[in-house]
C-alpha positions as CSV (number, residue, x, y, z in Angstrom):
1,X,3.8,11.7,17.5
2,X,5.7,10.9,14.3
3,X,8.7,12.8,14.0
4,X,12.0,13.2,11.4
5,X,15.3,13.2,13.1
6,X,18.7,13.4,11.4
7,X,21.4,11.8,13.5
8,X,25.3,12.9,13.2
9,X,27.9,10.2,14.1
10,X,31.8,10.5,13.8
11,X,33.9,6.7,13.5
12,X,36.6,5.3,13.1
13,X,35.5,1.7,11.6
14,X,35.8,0.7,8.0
15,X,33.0,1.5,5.5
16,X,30.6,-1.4,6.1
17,X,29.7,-3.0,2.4
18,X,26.0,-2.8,1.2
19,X,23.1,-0.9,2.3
20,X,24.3,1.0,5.6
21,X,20.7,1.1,6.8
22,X,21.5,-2.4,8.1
23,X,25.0,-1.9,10.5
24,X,22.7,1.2,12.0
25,X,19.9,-1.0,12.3
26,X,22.5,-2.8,14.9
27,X,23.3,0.5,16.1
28,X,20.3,2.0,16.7
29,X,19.2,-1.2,18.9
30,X,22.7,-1.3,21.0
31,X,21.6,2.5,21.8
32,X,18.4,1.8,23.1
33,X,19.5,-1.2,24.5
34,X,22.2,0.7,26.4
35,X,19.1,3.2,27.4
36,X,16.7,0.9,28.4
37,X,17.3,-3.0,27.8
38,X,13.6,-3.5,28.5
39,X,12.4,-1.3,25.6
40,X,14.8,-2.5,23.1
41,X,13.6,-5.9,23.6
42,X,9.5,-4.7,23.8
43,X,10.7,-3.0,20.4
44,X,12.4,-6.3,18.8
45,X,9.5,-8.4,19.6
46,X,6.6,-5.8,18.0
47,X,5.3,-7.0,14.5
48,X,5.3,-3.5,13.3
49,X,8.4,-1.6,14.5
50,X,7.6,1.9,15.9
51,X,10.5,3.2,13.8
52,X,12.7,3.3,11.2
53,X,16.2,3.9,9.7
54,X,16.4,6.1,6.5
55,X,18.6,7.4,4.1
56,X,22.1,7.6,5.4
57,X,25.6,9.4,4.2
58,X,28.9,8.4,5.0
59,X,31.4,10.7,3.7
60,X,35.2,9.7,4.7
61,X,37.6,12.9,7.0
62,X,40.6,12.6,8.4
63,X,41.0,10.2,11.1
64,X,37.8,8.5,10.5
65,X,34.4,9.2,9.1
66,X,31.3,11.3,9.4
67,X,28.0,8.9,9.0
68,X,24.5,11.2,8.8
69,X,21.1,9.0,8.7
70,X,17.4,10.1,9.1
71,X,15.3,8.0,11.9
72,X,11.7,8.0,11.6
73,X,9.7,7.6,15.1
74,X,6.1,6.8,15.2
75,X,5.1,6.1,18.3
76,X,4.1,8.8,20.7
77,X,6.4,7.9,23.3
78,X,9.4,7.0,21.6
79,X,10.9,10.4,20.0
80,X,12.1,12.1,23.4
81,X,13.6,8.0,23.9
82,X,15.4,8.2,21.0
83,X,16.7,12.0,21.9
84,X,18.2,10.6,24.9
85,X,19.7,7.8,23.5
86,X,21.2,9.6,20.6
87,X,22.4,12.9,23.2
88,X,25.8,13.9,21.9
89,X,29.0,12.4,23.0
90,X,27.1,9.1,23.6
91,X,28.8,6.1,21.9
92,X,27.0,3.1,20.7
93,X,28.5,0.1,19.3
94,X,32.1,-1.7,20.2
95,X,34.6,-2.7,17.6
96,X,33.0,-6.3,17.7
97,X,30.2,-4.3,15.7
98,X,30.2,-3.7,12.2
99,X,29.8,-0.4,12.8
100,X,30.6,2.1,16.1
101,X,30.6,5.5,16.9
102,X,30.1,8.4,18.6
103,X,26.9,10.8,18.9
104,X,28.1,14.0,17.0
105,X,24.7,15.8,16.5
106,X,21.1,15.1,17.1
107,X,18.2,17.2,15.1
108,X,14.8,17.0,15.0
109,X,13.6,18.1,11.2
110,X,9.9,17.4,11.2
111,X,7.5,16.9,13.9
112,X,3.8,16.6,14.0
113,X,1.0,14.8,16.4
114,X,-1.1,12.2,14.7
115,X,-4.4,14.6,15.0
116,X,-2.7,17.0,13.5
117,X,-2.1,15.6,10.3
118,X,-5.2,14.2,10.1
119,X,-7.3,17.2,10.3
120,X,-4.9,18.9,8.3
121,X,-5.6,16.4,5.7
122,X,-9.4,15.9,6.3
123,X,-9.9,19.7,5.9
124,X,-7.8,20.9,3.7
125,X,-5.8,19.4,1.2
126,X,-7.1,18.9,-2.3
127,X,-5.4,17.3,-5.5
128,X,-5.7,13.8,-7.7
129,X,-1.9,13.6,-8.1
130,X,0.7,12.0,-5.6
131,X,4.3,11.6,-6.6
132,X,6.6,9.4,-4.2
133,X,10.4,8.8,-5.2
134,X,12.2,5.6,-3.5
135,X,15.1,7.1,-2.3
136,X,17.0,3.7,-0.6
137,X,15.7,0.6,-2.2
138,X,12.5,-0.3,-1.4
139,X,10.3,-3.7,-2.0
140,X,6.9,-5.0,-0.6
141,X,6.1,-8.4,0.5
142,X,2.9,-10.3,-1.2
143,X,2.4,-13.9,-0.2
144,X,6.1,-14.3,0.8
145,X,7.9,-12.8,-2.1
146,X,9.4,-9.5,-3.3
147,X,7.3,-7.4,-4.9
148,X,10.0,-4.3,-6.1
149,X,6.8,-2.5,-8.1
150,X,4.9,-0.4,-6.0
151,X,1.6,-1.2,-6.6
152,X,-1.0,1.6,-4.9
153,X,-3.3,-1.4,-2.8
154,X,0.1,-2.6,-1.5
155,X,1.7,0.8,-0.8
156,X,-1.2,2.2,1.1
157,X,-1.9,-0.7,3.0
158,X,0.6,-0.8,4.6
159,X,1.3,2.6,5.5
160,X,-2.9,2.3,7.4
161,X,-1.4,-0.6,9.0
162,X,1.2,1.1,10.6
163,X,-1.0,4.4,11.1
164,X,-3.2,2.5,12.7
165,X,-0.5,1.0,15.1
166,X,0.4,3.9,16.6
167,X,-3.0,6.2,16.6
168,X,-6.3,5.6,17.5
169,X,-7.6,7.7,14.6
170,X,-9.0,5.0,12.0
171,X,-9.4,4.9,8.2
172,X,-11.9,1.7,8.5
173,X,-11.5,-1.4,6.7
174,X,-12.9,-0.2,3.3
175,X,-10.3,2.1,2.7
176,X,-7.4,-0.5,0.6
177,X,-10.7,-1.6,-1.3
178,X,-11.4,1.8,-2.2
179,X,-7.6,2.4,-2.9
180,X,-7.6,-0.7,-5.5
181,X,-10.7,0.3,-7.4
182,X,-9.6,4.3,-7.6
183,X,-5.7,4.4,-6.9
184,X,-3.7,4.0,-10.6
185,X,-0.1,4.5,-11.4
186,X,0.2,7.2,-13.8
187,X,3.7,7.0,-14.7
188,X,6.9,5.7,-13.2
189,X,11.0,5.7,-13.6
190,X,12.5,2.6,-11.1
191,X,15.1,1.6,-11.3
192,X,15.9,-2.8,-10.0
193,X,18.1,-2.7,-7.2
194,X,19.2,-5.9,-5.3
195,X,20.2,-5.6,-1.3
196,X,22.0,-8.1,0.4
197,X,21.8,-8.9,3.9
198,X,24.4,-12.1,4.4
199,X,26.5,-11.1,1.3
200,X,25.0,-13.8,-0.4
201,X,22.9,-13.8,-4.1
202,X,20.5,-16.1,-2.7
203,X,19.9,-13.4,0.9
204,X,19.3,-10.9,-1.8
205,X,16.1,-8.8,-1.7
206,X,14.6,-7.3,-5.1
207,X,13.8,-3.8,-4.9
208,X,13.5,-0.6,-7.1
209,X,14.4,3.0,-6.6
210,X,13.5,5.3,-8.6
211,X,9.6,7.4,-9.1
212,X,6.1,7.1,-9.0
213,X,3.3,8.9,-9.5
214,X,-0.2,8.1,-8.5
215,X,-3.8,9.3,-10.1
216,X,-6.7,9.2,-7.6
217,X,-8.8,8.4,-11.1
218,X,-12.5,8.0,-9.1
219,X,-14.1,10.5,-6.8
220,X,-15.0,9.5,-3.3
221,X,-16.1,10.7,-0.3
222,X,-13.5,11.4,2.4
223,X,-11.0,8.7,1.2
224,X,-9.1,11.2,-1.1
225,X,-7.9,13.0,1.8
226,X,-7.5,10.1,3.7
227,X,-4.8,8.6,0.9
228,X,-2.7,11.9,0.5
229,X,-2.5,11.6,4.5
230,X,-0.8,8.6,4.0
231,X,1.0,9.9,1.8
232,X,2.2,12.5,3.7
233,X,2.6,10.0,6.5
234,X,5.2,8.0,4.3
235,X,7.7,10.8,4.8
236,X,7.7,9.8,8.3
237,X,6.9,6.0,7.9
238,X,9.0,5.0,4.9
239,X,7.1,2.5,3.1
240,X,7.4,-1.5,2.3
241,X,9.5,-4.3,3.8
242,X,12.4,-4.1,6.1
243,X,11.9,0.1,6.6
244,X,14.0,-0.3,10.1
245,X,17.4,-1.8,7.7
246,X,17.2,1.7,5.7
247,X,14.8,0.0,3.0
248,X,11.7,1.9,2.1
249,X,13.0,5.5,2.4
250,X,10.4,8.0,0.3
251,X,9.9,11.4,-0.3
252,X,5.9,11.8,-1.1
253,X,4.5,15.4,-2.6
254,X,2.0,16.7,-4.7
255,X,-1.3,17.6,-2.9
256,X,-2.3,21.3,-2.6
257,X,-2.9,22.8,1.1
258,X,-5.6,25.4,1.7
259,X,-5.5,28.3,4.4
260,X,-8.2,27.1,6.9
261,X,-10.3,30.1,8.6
C-alpha cells in the first residue's frame, strides 16, 4: 500500500553539495542492500521504482548533523521492508560514501491501501480545481529532453503509470486522452531550477519549483475522480523524472471530500 515515512538520521560527514536527494538515493539502496541484497538489486533493475526519496533537511548540531527526508513506498510489500531497514540505531553507508549515518527515528506519516483511495475518490470527492506545489525541483521527460513545465497530459501520465505498477485497479487507456482534451493550467508561479548530478553544467537537469494549479475545464463521466486520485496519489508518488534522487517532491490539494453513508 502507498505510504509516507519520515526518516531521522544523525552524521558526522560533510554537507554533501547539491540536491541531497541524490547521496540518500545511495543510502537508501546501501540499506536495503544491507537488508536484503536480492531486493535491492530486483529494485535497481525495475523500470518504475517502487519508491521514492523526498524532501530532505539537514540542519548542522554539535558533533555532526541531523538529516530528516520523507520516503514514499508504493509497492504493497515494500513499506514493513523499508521499516526494517531503516529500525533505529541501524547505520547505512561507510565513510567511502558521500553520505553515512545512523538510524535516529523512523515514522510512518500517511498510510493508505490502494482500494482505499480509490473508492474514496470514485465516491466521494468533488471539485474542478487541483493545486500541486513542486517542493524539490522537478522536470518530466518528453522524447529525451527536459521538460521543467508541468504540462497536465505529462503530469498525469505518469502518475497512471506508476499507479498502475503497483495496483491492479485500472484507469484504462483513454484516461491521458481525456486528460489532454479537459485538463488546463489555470495559473502557475515556477520558479527554473538547475540540478546537477556530476557537478558538471552539461549533467545538469532543468527543472522548476514553484505552483500550479489545474482546471478540469470539460465534464466527464468518472474521469474527474479518477484525476484528483492521482492527484492525491502524487503526495505519495512524487511526480516526473528521477523521483527516487529527491526530484519530483509535490504537495497536491484542492478537491472537496463528502461524508459517505
Amino acid at each position: 500500500m502507498p505510504a509516507l515515512l519520515e526518516v531521522t538520521l544523525g552524521t558526522t560527514a560533510p554537507r554533501p553539495r547539491g540536491l541531497l536527494g541524490v547521496p540518500l538515493h545511495g543510502l537508501v539502496f546501501a540499506a536495503l542492500e544491507h537488508l536484503n541484497p536480492g531486493l535491492s538489486a530486483h529494485l535497481h533493475a525495475a523500470e518504475v521504482k517502487p519508491f521514492r526519496v523526498g524532501a530532505a533537511q539537514w540542519q548542522d548540531v554539535e558533533g555532526g548533523a541531523v538529516v530528516r527526508f520523507l520516503l514514499g513506498a508504493l509497492a504493497d510489500d515494500l513499506t514493513d521492508v523499508l521499516l526494517e531497514a531503516f529500525t533505529p540505531g541501524g547505520t547505512h553507508g561507510d565513510e567511502n560514501a558521500t553520505l553515512w549515518g545512523e538510524v535516529l527515528d523512523v515514522e510512518v506519516l500517511a498510510r493508505e491501501t490502494y482500494a482505499a483511495l480509490y473508492a474514496r475518490h470514485a465516491g466521494g470527492t468533488s471539485g474542478r480545481t487541483i493545486h500541486l506545489r513542486f517542493v524539490t525541483p522537478t522536470t518530466f521527460q518528453a522524447t529525451g529532453l527536459d521538460m521543467p513545465f508541468p504540462v497536465p497530459k505529462t503530469v498525469f501520465y505518469g502518475l497512471q503509470r506508476r499507479w498502475e505498477a503497483f495496483s491492479d485497479l485500472r484507469f484504462g487507456e483513454d484516461l491521458n486522452g481525456w486528460v489532454g482534451r479537459a485538463v488546463r493550467v489555470q495559473d502557475f508561479q515556477l520558479r527554473p531550477r538547475s540540478v546537477y548530478f556530476k557537478g558538471v553544467r552539461e549533467a545538469a537537469l532543468s527543472a522548476c519549483v514553484g505552483e500550479v494549479q489545474f482546471t478540469l475545464a470539460r465534464p466527464g463521466d468518472i474521469e474527474p475522480a479518477f484525476v484528483r486520485l492521482l492527484a492525491d496519489y502524487a503526495n505519495f508518488a512524487g511526480v516526473g523524472y528521477k523521483t527516487t534522487y529527491g526530484l519530483g517532491h509535490v504537495e497536491a490539494w484542492g478537491w472537496r471530500e463528502h461524508a459517505r453513508e
